[in-house]
MOPAC internal coordinates of N, CA, C and O (Angstrom, degrees):
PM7 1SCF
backbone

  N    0.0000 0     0.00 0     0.00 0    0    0    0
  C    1.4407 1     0.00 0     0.00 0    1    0    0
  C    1.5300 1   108.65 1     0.00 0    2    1    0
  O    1.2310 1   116.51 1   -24.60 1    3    2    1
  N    1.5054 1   124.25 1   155.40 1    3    2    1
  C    1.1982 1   119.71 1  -161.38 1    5    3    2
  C    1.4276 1    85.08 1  -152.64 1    6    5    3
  O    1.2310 1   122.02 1   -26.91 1    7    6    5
  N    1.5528 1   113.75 1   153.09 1    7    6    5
  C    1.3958 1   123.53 1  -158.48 1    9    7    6
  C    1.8475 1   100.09 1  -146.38 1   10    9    7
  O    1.2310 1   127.30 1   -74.67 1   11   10    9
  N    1.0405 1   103.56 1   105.33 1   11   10    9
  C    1.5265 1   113.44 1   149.47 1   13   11   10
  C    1.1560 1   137.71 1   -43.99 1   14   13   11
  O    1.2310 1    97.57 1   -51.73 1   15   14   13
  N    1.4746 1   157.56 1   128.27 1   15   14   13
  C    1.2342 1   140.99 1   172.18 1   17   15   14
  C    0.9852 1   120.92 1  -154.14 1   18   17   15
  O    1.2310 1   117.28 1   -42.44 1   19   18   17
  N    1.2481 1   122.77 1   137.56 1   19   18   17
  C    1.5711 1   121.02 1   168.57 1   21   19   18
  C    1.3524 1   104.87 1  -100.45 1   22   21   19
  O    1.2310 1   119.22 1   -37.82 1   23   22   21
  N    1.3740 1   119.10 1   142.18 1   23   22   21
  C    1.6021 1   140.14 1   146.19 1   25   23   22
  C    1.1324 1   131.38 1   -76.51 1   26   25   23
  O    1.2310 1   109.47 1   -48.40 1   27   26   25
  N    2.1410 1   137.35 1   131.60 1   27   26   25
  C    0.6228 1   109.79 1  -175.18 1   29   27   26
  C    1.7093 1    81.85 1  -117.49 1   30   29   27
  O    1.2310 1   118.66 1   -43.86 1   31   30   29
  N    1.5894 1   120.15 1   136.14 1   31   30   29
  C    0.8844 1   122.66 1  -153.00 1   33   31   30
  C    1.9533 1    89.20 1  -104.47 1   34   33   31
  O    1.2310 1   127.96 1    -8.64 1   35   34   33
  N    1.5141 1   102.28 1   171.36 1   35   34   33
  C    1.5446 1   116.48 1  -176.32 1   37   35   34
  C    1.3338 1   107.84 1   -53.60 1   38   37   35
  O    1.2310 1   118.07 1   126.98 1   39   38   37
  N    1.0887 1   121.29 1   -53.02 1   39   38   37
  C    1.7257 1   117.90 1   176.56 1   41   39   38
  C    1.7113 1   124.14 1   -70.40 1   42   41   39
  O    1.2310 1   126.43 1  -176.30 1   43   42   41
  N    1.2970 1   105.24 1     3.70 1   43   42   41
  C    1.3283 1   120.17 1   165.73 1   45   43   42
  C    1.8470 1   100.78 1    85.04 1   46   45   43
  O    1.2310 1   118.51 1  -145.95 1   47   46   45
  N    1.5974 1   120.45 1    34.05 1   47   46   45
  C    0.9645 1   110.18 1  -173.08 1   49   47   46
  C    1.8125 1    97.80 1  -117.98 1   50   49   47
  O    1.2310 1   124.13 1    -5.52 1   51   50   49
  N    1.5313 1   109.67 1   174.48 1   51   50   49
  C    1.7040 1   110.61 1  -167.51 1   53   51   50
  C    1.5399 1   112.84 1  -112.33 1   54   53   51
  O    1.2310 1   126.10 1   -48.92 1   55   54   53
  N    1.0196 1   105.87 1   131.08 1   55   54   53
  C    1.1996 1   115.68 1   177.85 1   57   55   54
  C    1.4114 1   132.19 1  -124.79 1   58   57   55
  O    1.2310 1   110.09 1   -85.45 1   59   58   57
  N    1.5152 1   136.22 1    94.55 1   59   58   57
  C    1.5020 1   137.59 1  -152.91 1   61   59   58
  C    1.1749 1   117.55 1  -107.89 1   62   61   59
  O    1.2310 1   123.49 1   -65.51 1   63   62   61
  N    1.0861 1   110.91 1   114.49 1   63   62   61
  C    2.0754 1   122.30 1   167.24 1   65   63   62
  C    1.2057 1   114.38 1  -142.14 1   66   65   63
  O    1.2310 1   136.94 1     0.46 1   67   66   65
  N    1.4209 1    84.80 1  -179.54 1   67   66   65
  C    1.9812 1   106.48 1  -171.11 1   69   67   66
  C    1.7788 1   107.19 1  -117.99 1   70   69   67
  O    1.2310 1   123.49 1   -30.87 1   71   70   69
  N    0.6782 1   110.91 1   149.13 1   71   70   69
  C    1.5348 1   140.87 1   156.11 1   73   71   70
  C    1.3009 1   126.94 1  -177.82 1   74   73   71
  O    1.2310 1   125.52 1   -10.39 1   75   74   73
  N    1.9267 1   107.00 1   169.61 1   75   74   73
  C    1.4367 1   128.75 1   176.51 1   77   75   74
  C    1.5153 1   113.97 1   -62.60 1   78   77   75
  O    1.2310 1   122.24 1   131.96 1   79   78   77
  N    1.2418 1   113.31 1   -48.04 1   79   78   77
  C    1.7833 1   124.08 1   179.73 1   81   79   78
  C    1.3283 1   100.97 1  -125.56 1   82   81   79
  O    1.2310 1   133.53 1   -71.59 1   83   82   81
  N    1.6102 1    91.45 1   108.41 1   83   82   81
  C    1.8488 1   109.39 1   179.28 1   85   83   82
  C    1.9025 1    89.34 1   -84.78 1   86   85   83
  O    1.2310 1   117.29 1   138.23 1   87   86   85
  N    1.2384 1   122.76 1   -41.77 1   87   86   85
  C    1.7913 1    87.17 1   178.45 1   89   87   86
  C    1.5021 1   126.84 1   -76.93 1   90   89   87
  O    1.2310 1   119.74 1  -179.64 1   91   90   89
  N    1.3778 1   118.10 1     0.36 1   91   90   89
  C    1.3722 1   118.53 1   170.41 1   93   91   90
  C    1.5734 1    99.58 1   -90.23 1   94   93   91
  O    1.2310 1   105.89 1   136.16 1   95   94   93
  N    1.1980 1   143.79 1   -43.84 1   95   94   93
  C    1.1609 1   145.05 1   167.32 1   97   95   94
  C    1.5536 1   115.62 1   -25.12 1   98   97   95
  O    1.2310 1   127.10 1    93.64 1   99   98   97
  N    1.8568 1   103.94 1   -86.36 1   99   98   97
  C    1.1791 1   122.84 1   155.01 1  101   99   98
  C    1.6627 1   112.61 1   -17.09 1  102  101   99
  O    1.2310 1   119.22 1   124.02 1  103  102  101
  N    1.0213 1   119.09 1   -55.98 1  103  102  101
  C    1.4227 1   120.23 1  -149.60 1  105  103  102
  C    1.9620 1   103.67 1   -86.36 1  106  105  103
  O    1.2310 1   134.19 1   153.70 1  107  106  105
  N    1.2828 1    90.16 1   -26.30 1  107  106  105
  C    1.6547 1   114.34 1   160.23 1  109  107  106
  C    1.4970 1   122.46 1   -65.49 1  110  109  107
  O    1.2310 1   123.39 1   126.56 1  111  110  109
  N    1.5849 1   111.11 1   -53.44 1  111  110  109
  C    1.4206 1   115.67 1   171.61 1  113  111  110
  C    2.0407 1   105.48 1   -50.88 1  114  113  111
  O    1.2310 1   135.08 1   124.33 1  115  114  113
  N    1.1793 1    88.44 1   -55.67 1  115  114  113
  C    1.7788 1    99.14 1   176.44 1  117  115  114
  C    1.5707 1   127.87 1   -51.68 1  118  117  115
  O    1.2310 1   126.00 1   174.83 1  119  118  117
  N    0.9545 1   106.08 1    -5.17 1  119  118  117
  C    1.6660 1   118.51 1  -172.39 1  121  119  118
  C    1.4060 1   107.07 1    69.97 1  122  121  119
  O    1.2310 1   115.43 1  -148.67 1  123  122  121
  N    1.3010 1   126.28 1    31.33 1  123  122  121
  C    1.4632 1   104.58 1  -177.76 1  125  123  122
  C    1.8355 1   103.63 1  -100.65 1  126  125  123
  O    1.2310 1   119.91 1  -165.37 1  127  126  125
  N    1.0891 1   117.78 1    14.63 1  127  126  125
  C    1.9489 1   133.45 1  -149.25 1  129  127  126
  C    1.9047 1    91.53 1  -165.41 1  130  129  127
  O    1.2310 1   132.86 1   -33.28 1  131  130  129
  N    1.5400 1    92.76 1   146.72 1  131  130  129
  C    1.1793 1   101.60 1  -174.32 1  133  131  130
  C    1.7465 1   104.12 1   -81.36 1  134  133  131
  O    1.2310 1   109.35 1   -32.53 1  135  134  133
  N    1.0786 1   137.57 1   147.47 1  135  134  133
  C    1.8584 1   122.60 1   151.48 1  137  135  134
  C    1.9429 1    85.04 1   108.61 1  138  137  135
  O    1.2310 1   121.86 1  -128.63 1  139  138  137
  N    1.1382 1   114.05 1    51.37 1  139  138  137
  C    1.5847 1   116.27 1   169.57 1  141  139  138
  C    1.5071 1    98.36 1   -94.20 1  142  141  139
  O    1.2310 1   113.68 1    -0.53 1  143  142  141
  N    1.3869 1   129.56 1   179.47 1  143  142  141
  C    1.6235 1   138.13 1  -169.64 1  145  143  142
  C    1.7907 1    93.40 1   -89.77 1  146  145  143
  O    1.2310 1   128.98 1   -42.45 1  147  146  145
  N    1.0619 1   100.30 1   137.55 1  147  146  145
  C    1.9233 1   101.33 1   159.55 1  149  147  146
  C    1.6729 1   105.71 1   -55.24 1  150  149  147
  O    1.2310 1   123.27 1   114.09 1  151  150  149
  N    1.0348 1   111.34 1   -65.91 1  151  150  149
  C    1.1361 1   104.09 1  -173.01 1  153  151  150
  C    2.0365 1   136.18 1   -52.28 1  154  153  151
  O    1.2310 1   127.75 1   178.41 1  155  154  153
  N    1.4231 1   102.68 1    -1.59 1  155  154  153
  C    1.3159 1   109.21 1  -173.23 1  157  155  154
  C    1.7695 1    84.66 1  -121.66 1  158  157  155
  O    1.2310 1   122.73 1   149.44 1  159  158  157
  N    1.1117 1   112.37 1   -30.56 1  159  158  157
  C    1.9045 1   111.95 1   178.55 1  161  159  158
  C    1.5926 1   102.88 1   -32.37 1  162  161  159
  O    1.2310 1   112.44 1   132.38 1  163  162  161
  N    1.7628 1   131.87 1   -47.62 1  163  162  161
  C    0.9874 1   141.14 1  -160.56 1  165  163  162
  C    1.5857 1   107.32 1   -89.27 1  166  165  163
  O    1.2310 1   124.87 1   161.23 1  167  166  165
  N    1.3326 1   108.25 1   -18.77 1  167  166  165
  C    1.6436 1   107.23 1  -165.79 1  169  167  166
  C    1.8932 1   120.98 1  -121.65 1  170  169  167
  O    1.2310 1   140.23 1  -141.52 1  171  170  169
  N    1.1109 1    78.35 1    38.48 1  171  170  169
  C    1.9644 1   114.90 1  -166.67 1  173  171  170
  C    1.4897 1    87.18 1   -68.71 1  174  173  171
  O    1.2310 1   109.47 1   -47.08 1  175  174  173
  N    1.7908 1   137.35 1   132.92 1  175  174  173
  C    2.2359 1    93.95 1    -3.36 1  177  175  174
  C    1.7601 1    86.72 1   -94.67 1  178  177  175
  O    1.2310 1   140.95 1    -7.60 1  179  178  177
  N    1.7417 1    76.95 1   172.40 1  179  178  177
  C    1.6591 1   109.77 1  -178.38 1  181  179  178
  C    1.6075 1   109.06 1   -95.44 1  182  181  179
  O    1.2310 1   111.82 1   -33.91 1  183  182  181
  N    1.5612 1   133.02 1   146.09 1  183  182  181
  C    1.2187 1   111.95 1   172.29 1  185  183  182
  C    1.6032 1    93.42 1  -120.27 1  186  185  183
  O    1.2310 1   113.79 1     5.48 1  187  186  185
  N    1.0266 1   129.36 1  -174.52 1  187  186  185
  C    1.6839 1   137.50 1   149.41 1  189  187  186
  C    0.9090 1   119.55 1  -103.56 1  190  189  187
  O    1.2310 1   115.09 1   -52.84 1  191  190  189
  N    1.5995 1   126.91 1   127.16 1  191  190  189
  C    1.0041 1   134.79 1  -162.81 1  193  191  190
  C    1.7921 1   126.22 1  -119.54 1  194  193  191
  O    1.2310 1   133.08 1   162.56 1  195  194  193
  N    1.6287 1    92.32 1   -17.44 1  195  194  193
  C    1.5981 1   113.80 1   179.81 1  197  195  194
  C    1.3970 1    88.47 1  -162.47 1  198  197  195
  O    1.2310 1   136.61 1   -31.58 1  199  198  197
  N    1.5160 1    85.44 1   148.42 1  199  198  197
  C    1.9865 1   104.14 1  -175.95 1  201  199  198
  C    1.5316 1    73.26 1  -156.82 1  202  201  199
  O    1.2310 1   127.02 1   -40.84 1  203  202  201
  N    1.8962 1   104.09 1   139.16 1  203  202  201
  C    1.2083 1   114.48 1   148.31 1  205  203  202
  C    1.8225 1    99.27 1  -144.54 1  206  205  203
  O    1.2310 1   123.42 1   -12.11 1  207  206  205
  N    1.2613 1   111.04 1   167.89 1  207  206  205
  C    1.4939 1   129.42 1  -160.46 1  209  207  206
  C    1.4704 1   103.51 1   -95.53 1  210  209  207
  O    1.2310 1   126.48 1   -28.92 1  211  210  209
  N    1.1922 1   105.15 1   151.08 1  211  210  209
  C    1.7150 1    99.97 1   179.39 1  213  211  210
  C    1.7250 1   102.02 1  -155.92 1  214  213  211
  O    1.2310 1   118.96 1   -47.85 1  215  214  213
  N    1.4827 1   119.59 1   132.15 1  215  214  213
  C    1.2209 1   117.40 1   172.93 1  217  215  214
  C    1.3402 1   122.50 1   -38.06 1  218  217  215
  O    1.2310 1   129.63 1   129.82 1  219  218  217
  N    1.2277 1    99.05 1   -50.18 1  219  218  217
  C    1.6302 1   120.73 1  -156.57 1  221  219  218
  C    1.6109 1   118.84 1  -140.96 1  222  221  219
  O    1.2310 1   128.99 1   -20.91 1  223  222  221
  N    1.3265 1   100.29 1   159.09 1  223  222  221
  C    2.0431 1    98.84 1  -172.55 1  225  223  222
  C    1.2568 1    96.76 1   -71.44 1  226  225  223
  O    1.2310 1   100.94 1   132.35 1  227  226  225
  N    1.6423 1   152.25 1   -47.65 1  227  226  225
  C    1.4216 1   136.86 1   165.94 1  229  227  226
  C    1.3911 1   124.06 1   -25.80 1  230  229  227
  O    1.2310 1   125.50 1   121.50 1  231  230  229
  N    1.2431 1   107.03 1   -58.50 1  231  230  229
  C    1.4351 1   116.63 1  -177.74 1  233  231  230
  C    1.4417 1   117.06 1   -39.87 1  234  233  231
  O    1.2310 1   128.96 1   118.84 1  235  234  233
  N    1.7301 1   100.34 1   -61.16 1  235  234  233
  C    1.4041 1   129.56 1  -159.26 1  237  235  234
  C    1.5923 1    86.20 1   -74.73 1  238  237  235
  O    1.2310 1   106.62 1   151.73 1  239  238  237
  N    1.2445 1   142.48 1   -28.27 1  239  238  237
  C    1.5462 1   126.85 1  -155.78 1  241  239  238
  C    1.2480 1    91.90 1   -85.88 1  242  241  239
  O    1.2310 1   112.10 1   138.24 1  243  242  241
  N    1.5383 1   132.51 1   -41.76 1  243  242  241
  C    1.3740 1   135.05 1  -135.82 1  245  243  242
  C    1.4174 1    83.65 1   -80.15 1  246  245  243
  O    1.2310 1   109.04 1   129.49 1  247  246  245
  N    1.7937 1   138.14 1   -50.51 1  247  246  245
  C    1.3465 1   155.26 1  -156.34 1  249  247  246
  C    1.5399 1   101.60 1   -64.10 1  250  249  247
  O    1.2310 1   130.97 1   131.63 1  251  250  249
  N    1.7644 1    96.43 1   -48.37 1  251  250  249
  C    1.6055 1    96.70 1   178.61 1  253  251  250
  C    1.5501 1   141.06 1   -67.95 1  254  253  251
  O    1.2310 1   133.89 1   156.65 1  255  254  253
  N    1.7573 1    90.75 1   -23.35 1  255  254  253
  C    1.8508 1   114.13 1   169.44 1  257  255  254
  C    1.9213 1   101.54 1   -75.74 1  258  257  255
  O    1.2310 1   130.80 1   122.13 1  259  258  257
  N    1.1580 1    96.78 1   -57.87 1  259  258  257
  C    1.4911 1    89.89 1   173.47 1  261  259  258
  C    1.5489 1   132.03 1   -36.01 1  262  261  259
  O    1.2310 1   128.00 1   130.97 1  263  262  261
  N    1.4312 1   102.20 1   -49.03 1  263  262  261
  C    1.3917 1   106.61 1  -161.45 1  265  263  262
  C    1.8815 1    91.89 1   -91.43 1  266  265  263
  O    1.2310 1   118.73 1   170.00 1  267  266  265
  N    0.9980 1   120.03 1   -10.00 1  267  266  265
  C    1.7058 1   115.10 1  -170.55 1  269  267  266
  C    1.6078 1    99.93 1   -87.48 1  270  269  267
  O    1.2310 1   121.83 1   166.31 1  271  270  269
  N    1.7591 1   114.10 1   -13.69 1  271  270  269
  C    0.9825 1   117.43 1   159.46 1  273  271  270
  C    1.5857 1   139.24 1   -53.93 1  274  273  271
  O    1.2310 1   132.26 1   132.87 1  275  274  273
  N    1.4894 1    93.93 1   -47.13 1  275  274  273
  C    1.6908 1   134.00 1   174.15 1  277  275  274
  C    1.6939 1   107.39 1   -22.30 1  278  277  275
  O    1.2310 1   112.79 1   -65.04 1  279  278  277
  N    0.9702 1   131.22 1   114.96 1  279  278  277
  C    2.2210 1   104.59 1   160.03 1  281  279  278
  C    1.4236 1   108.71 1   -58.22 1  282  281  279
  O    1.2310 1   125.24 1    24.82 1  283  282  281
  N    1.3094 1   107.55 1  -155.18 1  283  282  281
  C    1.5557 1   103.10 1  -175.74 1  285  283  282
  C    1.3026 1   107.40 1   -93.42 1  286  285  283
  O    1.2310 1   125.79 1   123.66 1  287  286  285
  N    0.8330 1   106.48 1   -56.34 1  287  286  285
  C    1.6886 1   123.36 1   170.19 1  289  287  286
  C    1.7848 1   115.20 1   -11.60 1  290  289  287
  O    1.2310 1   131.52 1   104.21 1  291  290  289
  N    2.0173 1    95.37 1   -75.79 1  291  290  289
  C    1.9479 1    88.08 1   158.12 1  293  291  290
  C    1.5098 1   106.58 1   -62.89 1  294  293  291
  O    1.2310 1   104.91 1   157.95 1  295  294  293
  N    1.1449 1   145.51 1   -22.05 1  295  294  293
  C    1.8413 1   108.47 1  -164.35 1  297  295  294
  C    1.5635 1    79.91 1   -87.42 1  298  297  295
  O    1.2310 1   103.21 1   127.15 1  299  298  297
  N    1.0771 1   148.44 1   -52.85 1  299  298  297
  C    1.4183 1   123.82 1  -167.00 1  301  299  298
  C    1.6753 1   120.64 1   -48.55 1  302  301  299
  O    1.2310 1   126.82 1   161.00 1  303  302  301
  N    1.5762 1   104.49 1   -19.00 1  303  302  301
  C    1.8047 1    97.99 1  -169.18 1  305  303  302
  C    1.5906 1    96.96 1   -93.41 1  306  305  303
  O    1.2310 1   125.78 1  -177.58 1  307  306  305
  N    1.4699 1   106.49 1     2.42 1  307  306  305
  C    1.6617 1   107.56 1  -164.46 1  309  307  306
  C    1.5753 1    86.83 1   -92.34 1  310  309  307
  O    1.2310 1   122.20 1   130.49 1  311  310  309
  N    1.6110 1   113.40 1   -49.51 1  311  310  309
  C    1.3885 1   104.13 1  -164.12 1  313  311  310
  C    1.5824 1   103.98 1   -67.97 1  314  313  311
  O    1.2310 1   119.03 1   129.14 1  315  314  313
  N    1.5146 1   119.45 1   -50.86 1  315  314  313
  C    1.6866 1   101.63 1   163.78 1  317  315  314
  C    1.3662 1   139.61 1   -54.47 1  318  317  315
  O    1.2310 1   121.84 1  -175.17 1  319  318  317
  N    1.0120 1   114.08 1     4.83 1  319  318  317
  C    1.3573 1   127.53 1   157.29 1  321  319  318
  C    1.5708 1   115.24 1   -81.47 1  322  321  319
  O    1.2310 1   111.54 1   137.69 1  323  322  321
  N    1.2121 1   133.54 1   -42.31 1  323  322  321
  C    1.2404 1   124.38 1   179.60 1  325  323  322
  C    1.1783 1   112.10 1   -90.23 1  326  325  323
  O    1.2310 1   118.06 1  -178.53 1  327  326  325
  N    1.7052 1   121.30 1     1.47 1  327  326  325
  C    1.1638 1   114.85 1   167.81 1  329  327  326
  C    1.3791 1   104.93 1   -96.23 1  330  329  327
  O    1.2310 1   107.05 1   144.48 1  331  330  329
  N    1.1640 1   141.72 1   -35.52 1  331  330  329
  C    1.2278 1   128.71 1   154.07 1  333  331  330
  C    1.5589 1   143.09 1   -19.95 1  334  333  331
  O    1.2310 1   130.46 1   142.99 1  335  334  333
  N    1.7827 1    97.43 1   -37.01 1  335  334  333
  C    1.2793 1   113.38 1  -154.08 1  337  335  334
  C    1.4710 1    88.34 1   -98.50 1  338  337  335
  O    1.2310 1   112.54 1   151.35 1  339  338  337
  N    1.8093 1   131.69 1   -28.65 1  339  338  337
  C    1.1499 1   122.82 1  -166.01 1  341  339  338
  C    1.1451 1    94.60 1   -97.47 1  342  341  339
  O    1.2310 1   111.30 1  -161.98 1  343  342  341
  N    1.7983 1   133.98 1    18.02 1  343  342  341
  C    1.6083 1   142.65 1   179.34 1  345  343  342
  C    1.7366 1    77.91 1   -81.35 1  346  345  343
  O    1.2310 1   121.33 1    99.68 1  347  346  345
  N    1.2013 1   115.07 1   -80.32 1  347  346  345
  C    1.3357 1   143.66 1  -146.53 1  349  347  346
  C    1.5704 1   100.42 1   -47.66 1  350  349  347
  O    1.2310 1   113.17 1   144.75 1  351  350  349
  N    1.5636 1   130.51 1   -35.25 1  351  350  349
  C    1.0824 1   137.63 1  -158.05 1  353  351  350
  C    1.8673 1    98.00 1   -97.53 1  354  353  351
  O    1.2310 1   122.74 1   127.09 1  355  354  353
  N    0.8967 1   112.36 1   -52.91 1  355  354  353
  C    1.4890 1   122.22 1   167.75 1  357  355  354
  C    1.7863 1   130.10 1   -34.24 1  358  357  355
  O    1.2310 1   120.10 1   180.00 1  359  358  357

């Protein structure tokens, strides 16, 4: 299984990847694990903000080029959208 995610980092900026273990990841972005992103190293702490599931690393890469495409503007209506949807289910 492979996991998508966006970060919403301390300065309120976004940051999107993939991996197998989003809390070893996470916990990597955070400095608490060696091999976190340069780019979130500076913007400590990290939260998660969108997680979606993916069979496979293809899947999940194609989702992750896409959405790194996004401005901020769509990834913010994307991430309120799935918060919406886990309003609705709740």
């Amino acid at each position: 299984m492979y996991y998508l995610y966006i970060l919403q980092c301390a300065d309120q900026t976004l940051y999107t990847g993939i991996t197998t273990d989003l809390e070893r990841r996470v916990a990597q972005h955070n400095g608490e694990a060696k091999l976190g992103a340069k780019y979130t190293s500076a913007r400590r702490p990290v939260k998660v903000v969108y997680l979606k599931k993916f069979e496979n690393r293809s899947l999940a890469a194609k989702e992750e080029a896409r959405i790194k495409k996004l401005d901020r503007a769509t990834k913010l209506r994307l991430i309120g959208s799935l918060k919406r949807e886990k309003s609705k289910v709740s």
